[in-house]
N, C-alpha and C positions, 0 to 999 in steps of 0.2 A: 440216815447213813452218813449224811456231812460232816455230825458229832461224831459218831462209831470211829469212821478212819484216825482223827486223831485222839481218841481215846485208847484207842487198842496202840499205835505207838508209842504213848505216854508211860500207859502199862510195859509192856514191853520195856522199854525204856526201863523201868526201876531197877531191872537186872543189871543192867552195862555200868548206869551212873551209880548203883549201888557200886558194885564191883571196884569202883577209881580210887575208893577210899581204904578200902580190904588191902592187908599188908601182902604180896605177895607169895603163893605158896608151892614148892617144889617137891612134895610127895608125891606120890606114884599110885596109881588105881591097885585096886585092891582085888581079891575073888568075891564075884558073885554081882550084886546092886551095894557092896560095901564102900562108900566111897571117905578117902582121908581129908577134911576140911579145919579147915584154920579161922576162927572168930574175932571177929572184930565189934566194937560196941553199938548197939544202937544206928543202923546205917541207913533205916526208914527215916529215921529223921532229918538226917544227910541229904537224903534221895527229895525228901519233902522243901528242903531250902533251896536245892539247888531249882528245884522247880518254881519256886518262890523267884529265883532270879530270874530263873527265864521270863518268865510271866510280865517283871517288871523290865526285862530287853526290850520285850516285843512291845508294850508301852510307849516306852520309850524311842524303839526306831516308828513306830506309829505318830506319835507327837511331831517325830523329826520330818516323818514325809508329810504328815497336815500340815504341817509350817510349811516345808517349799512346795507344796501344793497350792496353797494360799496365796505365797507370792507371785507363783504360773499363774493362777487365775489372776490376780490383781494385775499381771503384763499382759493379760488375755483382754480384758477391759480397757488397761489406761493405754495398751500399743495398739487396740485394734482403733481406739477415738482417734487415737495421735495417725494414723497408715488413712484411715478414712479421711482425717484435714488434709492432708499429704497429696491423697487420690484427688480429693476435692478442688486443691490449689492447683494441684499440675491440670488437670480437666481446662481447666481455666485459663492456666498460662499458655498452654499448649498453642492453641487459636489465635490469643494475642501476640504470642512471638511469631506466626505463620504470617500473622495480617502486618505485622511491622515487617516482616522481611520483605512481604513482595510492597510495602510502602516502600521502605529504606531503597529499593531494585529498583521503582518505578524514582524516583528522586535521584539515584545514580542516572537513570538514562537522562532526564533532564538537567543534571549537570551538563553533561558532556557534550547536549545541544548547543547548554548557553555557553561554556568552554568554545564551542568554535564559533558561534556567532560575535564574542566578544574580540578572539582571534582576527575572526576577519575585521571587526569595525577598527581595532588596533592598526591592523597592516594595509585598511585604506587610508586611516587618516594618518601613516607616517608617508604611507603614497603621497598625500595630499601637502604633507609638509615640502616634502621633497620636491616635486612638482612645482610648488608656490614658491620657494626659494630657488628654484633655476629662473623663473620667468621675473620675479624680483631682481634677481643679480642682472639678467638680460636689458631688461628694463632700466636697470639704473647706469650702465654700461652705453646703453644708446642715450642718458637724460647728460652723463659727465660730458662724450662728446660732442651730444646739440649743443648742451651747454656752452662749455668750452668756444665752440665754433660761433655764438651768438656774443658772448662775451668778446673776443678777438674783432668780430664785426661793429660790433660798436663803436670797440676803442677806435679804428679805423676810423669809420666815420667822424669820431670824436677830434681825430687828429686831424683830417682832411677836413672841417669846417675850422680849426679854430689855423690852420694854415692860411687859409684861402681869407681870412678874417685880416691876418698878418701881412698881407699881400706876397705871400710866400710860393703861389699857385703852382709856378713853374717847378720851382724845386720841389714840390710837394708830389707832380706829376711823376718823378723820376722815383718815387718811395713803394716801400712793398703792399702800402696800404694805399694809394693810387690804384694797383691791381687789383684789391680788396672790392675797392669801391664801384670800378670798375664791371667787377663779377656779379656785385650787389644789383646792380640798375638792371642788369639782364632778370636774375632770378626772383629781387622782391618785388613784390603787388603794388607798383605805383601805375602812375597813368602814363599814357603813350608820350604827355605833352613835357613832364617833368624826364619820362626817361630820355627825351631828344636833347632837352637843353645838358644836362649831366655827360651823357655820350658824346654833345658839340664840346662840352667843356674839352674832356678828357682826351678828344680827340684833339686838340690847340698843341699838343706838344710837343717844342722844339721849331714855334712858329715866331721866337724871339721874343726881346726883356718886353716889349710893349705890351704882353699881352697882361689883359688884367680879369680876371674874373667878376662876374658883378656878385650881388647879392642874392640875387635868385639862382646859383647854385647852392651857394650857404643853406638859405632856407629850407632849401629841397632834401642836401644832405642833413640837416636838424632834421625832419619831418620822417627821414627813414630812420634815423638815431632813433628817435622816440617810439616809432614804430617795432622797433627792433628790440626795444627794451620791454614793452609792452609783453610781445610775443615772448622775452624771456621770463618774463614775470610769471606769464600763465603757464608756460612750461615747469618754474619752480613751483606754483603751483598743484600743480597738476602730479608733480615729482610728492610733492610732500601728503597729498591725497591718496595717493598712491601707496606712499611708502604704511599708512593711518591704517588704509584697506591691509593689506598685507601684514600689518602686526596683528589687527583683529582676530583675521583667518587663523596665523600662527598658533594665536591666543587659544583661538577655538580649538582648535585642532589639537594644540598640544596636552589641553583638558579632556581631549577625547581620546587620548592617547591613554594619559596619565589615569580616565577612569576604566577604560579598559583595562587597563594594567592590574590596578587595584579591584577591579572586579573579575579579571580570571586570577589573581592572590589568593583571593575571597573563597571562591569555585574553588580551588584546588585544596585548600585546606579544607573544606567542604567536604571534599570530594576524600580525602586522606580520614577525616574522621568520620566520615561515613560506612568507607571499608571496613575499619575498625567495627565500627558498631553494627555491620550487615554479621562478618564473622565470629562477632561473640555472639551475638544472637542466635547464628547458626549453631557454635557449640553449645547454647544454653538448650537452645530445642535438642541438639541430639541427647545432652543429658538429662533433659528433662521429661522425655519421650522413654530413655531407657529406664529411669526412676519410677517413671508412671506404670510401665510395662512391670518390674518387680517386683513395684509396692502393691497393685492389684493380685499378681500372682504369692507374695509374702499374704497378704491380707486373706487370699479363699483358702492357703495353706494352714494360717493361724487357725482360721475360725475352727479347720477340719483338727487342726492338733486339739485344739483347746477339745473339741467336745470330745475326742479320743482319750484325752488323757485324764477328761472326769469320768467317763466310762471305766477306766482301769482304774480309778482309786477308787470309784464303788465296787469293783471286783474286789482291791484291795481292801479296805475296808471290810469285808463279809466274810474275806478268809482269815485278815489278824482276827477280827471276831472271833469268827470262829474258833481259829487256833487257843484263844483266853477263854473260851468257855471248854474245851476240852483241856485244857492244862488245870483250870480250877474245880474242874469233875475229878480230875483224878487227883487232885492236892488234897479235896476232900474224901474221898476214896479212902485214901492214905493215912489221911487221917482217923479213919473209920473204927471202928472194934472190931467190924468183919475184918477189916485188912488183916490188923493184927493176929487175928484167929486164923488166918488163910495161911499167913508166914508162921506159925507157930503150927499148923499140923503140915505143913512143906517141909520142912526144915527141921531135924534134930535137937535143936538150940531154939533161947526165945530172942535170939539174936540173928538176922541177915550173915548166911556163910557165904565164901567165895568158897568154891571146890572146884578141884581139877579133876575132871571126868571128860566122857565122849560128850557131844551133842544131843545124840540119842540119848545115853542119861538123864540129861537135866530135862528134858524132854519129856519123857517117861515120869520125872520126878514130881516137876508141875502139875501135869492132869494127874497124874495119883491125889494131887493134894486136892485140887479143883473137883473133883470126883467126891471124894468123903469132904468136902465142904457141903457140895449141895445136896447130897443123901443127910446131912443133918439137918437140914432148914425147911421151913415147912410152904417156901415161895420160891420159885427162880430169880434169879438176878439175870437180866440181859446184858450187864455188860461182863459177867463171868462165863458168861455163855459165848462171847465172842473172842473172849481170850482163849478160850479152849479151843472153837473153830480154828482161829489161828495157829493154836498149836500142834491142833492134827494136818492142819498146811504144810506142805514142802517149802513154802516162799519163807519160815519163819524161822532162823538157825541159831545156836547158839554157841557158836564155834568161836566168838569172840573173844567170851568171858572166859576165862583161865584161874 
C-alpha cells in the first residue's frame, strides 16, 4: 500500500499535467454522452517528461538535504567534542576560582590585621620621636644653663686668684665676682678647713690698704677653679653622650617609622590589587557557572536533536524513496503498449483530448475504458484495479480539467 498511494496520484496525475499543454477549448456539451473535444499532439509524452523532471526535483532536493544533513551531523560530533572540553574545563575552573576566592578573602583579612599592626608600630615610634625630642630639648636647656653657670664660675674664680696674685685683694673684694666666689665656698665640696680661710679672706673687707692676702687663698681658689672645670668637662661630656644616645633612638625610630610607612604602602596596594582580583574572579565564576549550567543543558539538548533529526531523515529518506519508485512505476507505465492501448480505447483520437464536460462524464468515460480494457486481457493488472477503485470513490474529482 506505500507504493499504491503514490502510484494512483501519479496516474491521476496524467489527466491535469496532460491537460497544461492542451490549447484551451470553449464549446459547449452536446446531447446525450456526445462530448466537443479539441486535440492536441502526442501529450503522453509531455505528461511522461514532465515526470522525468519531477523525478530528477526530488533528487535533487534529496542530494540538497543529504548535504545539510551531513553538515548537522558533522556539528553534531565536532560541537558535542568542542561543549564536552567546554563542560570539562569549566568542571575544573569552577573549584579553582571558589578555592582562590575564599584564599584571595582569607589574604584580605590578614591584610588589614597587618595594615593596623604597622599603624600602630608607626604611631608609637612617631610617639617615641616626639617624646625623645621634648626630653632632648629639656636636657639640653638645663646642660646651656649649668653650663653657662659653671663657665661664669670659673671665670670668677679665674679673676679672683690672678687679683689676689697682683696684690689687688681689696679691690677685688668690692667686684661682682668677690660675690661669685663668695657663693662658691658655701655651695662647692671643699673641706671645712679651706672653706674658713676663703670666708676669713672675704670677710677682711674694708679692714684697710694693710690687708694683704697670702697665698693659701690663691691656691685654694686654683683648686676649686680646677675642680670646677673638671665638673664642666664631665658635664660636656655627659652633654655630648647624651646628645650620641638621642640621635641613635631618632635614627632608630625614624627607620621604624619610615618602614612602617612603606610597609602599610605595600599593604595597601596589596590590598587595592587584591580587590581587583577577589571581584574579577567573582565575575569569572558567575560566568563560568552560567556557561557550565548552558553548555550541559545545550549539550543533552544536542545530543536529543541530533538523534531526532536522523530519525526524520530516515523517515525522509523512505518516503523520497518511495515517492521515485512510484514516479518510475508510473513513467514506465506510460511508457507501456498497455498505456497506450488504454488512451486509445478512452478516447476517440490516438491523441490525449482535453474536453469540456461534467465530472461525472469524464468519470464515466475512464471506467468505460478501464472496463473493455480488462475484459480483453487474459490477467488482471492491480494497478488498473486501483485506479478504478478510485474512480468509483467520491474523494476522486475531475472538475479541474476543462
Amino acid at each position: 500500500m506505500v507504493r499504491a498511494a503514490p502510484l494512483i496520484r501519479a496516474t491521476l496525475l496524467i489527466a491535469i499535467l496532460g491537460a497544461t499543454d492542451v490549447a484551451a477549448s470553449t464549446a459547449t456539451l452536446r446531447s446525450g454522452m456526445h462530448l466537443q473535444m479539441r486535440v492536441t499532439i502526442n501529450p503522453i509524452r509531455r505528461v511522461v517528461q514532465l515526470l522525468q523532471m519531477m523525478m530528477n526535483k526530488v533528487r535533487e532536493e534529496g542530494e540538497q538535504d543529504q548535504e545539510l544533513f551531513d553538515k548537522f551531523m558533522c556539528y553534531c560530533k565536532t560541537g558535542s567534542g568542542d561543549l564536552k572540553t567546554a563542560v570539562a574545563e569549566a568542571e575544573v575552573k569552577v573549584p579553582q576560582l571558589e578555592s582562590a576566592i575564599t584564599g584571595g578573602r582569607a589574604e584580605m583579612d590578614e591584610l588589614k590585621i597587618a595594615l593596623k599592626q604597622h599603624t600602630a608600630v608607626r604611631a608609637e615610634a612617631e610617639e617615641a620621636l616626639a617624646k625623645a625630642g621634648s626630653v632632648r630639648n629639656s636636657e639640653a636647656a638645663d646642660f646651656a644653663r649649668e653650663s653657662a653657670n659653671s663657665k661664669a664660675n670659673i671665670a670668677a674664680l679665674g679673676k679672683a686668684a690672678k687679683a689676689l696674685r697682683k696684690g689687688l685683694g681689696q679691690a677685688f673684694l668690692q667686684t661682682r665676682e668677690a660675690s661669685i666666689v663668695r657663693r662658691l665656698s658655701v655651695d662647692m665640696d671643699i673641706s671645712s678647713s679651706d672653706r674658713d680661710v676663703v670666708s676669713s679672706f672675704l670677710s677682711n673687707r674694708g679692714r684697710g690698704r694693710t690687708f694683704q692676702p697670702t697665698m693659701e687663698v690663691v691656691g685654694i681658689l686654683e683648686t676649686m677653679k680646677e675642680q670646677m672645670q673638671k665638673e664642666l668637662a664631665q658635664e660636656v661630656a655627659e652633654e655630648k653622650k647624651a646628645i650620641e644616645i638621642y640621635e641613635g633612638l631618632t635614627e632608630a625610630k625614624r627607620r621604624e617609622v619610615t618602614a612602617a610607612a612603606l610597609a602599610m604602602e605595600n599593604k595597601l596596594k596589596r590590598k587595592g590589587r587584591l580587590g581587583v582580583e577577589i571581584e574579577t574572579m567573582k565575575s569569572d565564576l558567575r560566568d563560568t557557572s552560567k556557561s557550565l549550567a548552558e553548555d550541559k543543558k545545550f549539550l543533552a539538548d544536542l545530543s536529543k536533536n541530533c538523534n531526532e533529526k536522523a530519525k526524520e531523515m530516515e523517515e525522509v529518506k523512505m518516503t523520497r524513496s518511495a515517492e521515485l519508485v512510484a514516479i518510475g512505476d508510473t513513467i514506465k507505465m506510460l511508457n507501456d503498449d498497455d498505456a497506450l492501448d488504454l488512451f486509445k480505447k478512452a478516447l476517440p483520437s490516438p491523441s490525449l483530448l482535453q474536453t469540456v464536460g461534467s465530472s461525472e462524464d469524464i468519470k464515466k468515460a475512464a471506467l468505460h475504458a478501464l472496463r473493455s480494457h480488462r475484459r480483453g486481457r487474459s490477467h488482471r493488472d492491480a494497478r488498473l484495479n486501483l485506479i478504478a477503485m478510485a474512480l468509483h470513490g467520491k474523494k476522486v474529482s475531475f472538475d479541474k480539467i476543462t
